[in-house]
Legacy VTK file of the C-alpha trace (Angstrom):
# vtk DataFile Version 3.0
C-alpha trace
ASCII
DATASET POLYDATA
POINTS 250 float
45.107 27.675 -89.953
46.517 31.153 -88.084
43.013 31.910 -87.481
41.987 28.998 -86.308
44.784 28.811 -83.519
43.828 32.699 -82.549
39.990 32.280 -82.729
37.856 33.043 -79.860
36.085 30.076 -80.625
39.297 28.212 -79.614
40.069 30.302 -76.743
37.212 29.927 -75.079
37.241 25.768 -75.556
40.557 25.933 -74.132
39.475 28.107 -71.228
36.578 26.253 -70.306
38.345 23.087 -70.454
41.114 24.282 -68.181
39.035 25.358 -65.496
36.928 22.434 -65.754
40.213 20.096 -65.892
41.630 22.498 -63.012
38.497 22.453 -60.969
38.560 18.084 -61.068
42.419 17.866 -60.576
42.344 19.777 -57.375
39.793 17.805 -56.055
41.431 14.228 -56.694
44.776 15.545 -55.831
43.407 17.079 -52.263
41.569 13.715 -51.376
44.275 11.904 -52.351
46.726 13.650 -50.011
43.798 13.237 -46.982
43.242 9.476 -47.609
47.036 8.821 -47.433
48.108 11.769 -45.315
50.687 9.823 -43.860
52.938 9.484 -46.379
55.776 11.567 -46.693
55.986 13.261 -49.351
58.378 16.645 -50.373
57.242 19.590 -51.623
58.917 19.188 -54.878
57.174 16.033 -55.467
53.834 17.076 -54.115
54.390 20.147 -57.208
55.374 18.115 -59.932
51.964 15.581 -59.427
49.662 18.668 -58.642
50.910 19.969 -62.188
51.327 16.448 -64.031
47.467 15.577 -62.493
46.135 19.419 -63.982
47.902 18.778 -67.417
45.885 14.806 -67.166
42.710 16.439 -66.287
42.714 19.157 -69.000
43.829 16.322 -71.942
40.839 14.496 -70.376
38.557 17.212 -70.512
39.384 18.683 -73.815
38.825 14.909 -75.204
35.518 14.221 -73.588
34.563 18.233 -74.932
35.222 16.754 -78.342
33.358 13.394 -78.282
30.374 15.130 -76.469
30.452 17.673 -79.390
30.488 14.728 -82.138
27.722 12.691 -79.926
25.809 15.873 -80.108
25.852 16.252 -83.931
25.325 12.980 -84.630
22.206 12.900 -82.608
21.345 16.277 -83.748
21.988 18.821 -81.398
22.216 22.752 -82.710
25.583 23.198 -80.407
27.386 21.289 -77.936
27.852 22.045 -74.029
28.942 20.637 -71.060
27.106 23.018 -68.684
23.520 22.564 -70.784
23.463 18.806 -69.657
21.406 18.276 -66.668
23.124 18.690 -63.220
22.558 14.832 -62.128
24.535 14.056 -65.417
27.154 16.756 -65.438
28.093 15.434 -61.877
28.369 12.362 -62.929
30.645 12.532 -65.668
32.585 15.013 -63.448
33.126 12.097 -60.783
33.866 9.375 -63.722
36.542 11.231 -64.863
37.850 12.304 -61.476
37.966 8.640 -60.705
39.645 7.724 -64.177
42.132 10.722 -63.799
43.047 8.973 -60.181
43.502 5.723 -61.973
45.983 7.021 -64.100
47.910 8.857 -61.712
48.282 6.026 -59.337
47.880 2.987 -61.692
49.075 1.015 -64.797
52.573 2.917 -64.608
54.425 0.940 -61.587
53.669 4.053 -59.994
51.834 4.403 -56.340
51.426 3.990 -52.572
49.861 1.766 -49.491
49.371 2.147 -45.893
49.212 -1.236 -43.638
46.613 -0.014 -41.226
47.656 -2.449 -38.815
51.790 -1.553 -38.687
51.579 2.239 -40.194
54.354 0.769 -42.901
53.965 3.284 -45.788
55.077 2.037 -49.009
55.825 4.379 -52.181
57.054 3.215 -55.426
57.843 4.699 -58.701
59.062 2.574 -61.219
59.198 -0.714 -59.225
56.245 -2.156 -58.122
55.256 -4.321 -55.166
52.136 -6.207 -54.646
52.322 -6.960 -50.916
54.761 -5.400 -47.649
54.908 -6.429 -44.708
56.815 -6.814 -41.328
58.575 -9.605 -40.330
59.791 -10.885 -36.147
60.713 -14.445 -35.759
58.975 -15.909 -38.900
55.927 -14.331 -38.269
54.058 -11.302 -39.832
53.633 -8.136 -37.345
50.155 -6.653 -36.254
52.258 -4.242 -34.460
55.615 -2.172 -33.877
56.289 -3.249 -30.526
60.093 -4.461 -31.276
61.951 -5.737 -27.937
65.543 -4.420 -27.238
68.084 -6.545 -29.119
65.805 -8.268 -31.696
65.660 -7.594 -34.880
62.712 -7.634 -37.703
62.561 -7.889 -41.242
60.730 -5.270 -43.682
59.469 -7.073 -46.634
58.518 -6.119 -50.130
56.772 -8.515 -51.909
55.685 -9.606 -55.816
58.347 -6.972 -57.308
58.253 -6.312 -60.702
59.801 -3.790 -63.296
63.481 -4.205 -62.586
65.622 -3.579 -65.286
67.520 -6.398 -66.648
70.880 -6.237 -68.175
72.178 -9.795 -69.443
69.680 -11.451 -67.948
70.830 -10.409 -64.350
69.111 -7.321 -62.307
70.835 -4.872 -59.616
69.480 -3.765 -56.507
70.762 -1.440 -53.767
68.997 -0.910 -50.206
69.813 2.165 -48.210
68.465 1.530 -44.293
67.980 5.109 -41.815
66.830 4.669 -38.205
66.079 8.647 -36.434
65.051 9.238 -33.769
61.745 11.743 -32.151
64.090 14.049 -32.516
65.063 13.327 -36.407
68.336 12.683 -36.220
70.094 9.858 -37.481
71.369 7.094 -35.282
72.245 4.793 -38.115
72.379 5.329 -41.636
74.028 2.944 -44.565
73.616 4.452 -47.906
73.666 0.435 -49.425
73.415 -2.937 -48.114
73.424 -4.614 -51.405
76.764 -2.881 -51.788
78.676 -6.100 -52.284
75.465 -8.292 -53.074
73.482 -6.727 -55.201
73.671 -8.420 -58.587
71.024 -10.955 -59.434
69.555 -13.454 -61.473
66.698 -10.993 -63.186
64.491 -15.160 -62.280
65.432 -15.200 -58.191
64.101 -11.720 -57.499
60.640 -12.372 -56.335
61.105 -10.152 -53.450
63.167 -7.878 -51.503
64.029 -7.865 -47.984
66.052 -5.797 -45.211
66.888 -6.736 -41.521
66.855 -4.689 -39.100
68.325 -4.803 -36.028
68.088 -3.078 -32.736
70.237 -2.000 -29.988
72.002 0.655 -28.418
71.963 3.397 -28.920
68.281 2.290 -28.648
66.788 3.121 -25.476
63.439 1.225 -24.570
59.712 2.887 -24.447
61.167 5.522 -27.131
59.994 5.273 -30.674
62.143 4.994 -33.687
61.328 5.642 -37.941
63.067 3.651 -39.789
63.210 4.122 -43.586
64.122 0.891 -46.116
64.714 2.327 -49.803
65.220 -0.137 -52.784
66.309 1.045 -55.966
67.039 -0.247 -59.275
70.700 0.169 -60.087
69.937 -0.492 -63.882
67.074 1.842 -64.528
65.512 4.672 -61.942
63.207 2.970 -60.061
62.777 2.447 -56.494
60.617 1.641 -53.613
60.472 3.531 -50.010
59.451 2.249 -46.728
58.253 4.266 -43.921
57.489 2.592 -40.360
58.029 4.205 -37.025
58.570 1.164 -34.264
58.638 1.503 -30.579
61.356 -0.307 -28.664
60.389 -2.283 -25.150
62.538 -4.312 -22.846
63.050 -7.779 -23.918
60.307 -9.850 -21.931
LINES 1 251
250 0 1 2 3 4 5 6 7 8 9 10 11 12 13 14 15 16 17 18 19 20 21 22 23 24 25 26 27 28 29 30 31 32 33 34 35 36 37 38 39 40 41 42 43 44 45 46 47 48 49 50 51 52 53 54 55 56 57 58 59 60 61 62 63 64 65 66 67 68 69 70 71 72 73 74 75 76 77 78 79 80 81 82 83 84 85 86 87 88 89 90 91 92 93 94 95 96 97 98 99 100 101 102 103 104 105 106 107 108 109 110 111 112 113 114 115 116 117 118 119 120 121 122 123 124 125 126 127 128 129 130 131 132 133 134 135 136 137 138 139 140 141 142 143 144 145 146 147 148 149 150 151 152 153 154 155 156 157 158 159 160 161 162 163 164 165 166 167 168 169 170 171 172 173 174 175 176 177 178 179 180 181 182 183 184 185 186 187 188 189 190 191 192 193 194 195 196 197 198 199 200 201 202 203 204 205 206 207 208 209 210 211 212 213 214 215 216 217 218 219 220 221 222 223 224 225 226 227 228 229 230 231 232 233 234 235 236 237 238 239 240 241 242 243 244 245 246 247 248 249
């Protein structure tokens, strides 16, 4: 078994399925981070799905290394590789599996992101999921983020499931910071829901913050405002990006 683990036979399937595994992961993780460049995301968490999406790939490789070995032998094959396959087929395996590594980073776990091309509203969730968000002004959904002086909108996240549910009830909070250009806070409430945020675990079909407007608000300047939901029970949560520009009321 010893010799096994310290063969070179072994060390070279686990090097060639690391590089291949390596090699895929950047690739998925890079256009990932271009398609949805907008999203903010830290350093810290940028790290920890680089190395979760490497780790992914390599299981993935080293799997399909064994089932192409076993498809080889049973159709007879003197020795299995990858790189012997023709290049039209290598690259296509290479993009199936890029695309199935994606899928499991970013679906299936209540774990992912959107962009509203018409608004800019990002959306991240971990844990929680939402199927639709959107923008809210007077009962009617926003194309845009023209908000005038002294209104107020509603950011909407809707179809959420994956709360945790204690006695048949589910708690929420909802933290709400406006910045400014500059980044600094004009308003910032760490929760809401402070006083409201039990629920039926049946009623929660969505989940909803106002937002209002006003001085210090100047008009013509533009404003991010960030709407995080969180699941009081478990560790789940949702974030909402959206920068909105303020005009004078017509």
């Amino acid at each position: 078994m010893i010799e096994i683990l310290f063969s070179q036979r072994l060390k070279k399937f686990l090097k060639e399925t690391f590089l291949l595994g390596l090699f895929m992961a950047v690739i998925v993780f890079a256009w990932v981070r271009l398609l949805f460049f907008e999203v903010p995301f830290s350093l810290s968490e940028d790290s920890m799905t680089l190395i979760k999406t490497i780790l992914t790939s390599w299981l993935i490789m080293g799997v399909f290394r064994i089932f192409w070995y076993l498809l080889l032998r049973m159709i007879g094959a003197l020795r299995p590789a990858l790189i012997r396959s023709s290049g039209a087929v290598r690259w296509m395996i290479l993009i199936l599996l890029s695309v199935s590594l994606y899928a499991c980073q970013t679906g299936g776990f209540r774990k992912g992101f959107s962009i509203d091309g018409t608004t800019g509203l990002s959306v991240k969730y971990d844990g929680i999921s939402t199927k639709e968000s959107r923008l809210v002004m007077n009962g009617e959904t926003l194309n845009h983020t023209d908000i005038p002086l002294g209104e107020n909108f509603t950011l909407i996240n809707d179809g959420i499931d994956g709360l945790t549910i204690k006695d048949r009830q589910v708690s929420v909070g909802c933290s709400l910071v406006i910045t400014d250009t500059a980044g600094r806070a004009i308003f910032s409430e760490p929760d809401l829901f402070a006083d409201h945020g039990l629920f039926n675990k049946d009623s929660v079909q969505y989940l909803q913050c106002r937002v209002n407007t006003g001085a210090p608000m100047l008009p013509d300047e533009h404003y991010g405002v960030k709407v995080t939901f969180w699941d009081k029970y478990g560790t789940g949560k949702i974030e909402n990006s959206v920068r909105v520009r303020i005009i004078d009321e017509p």
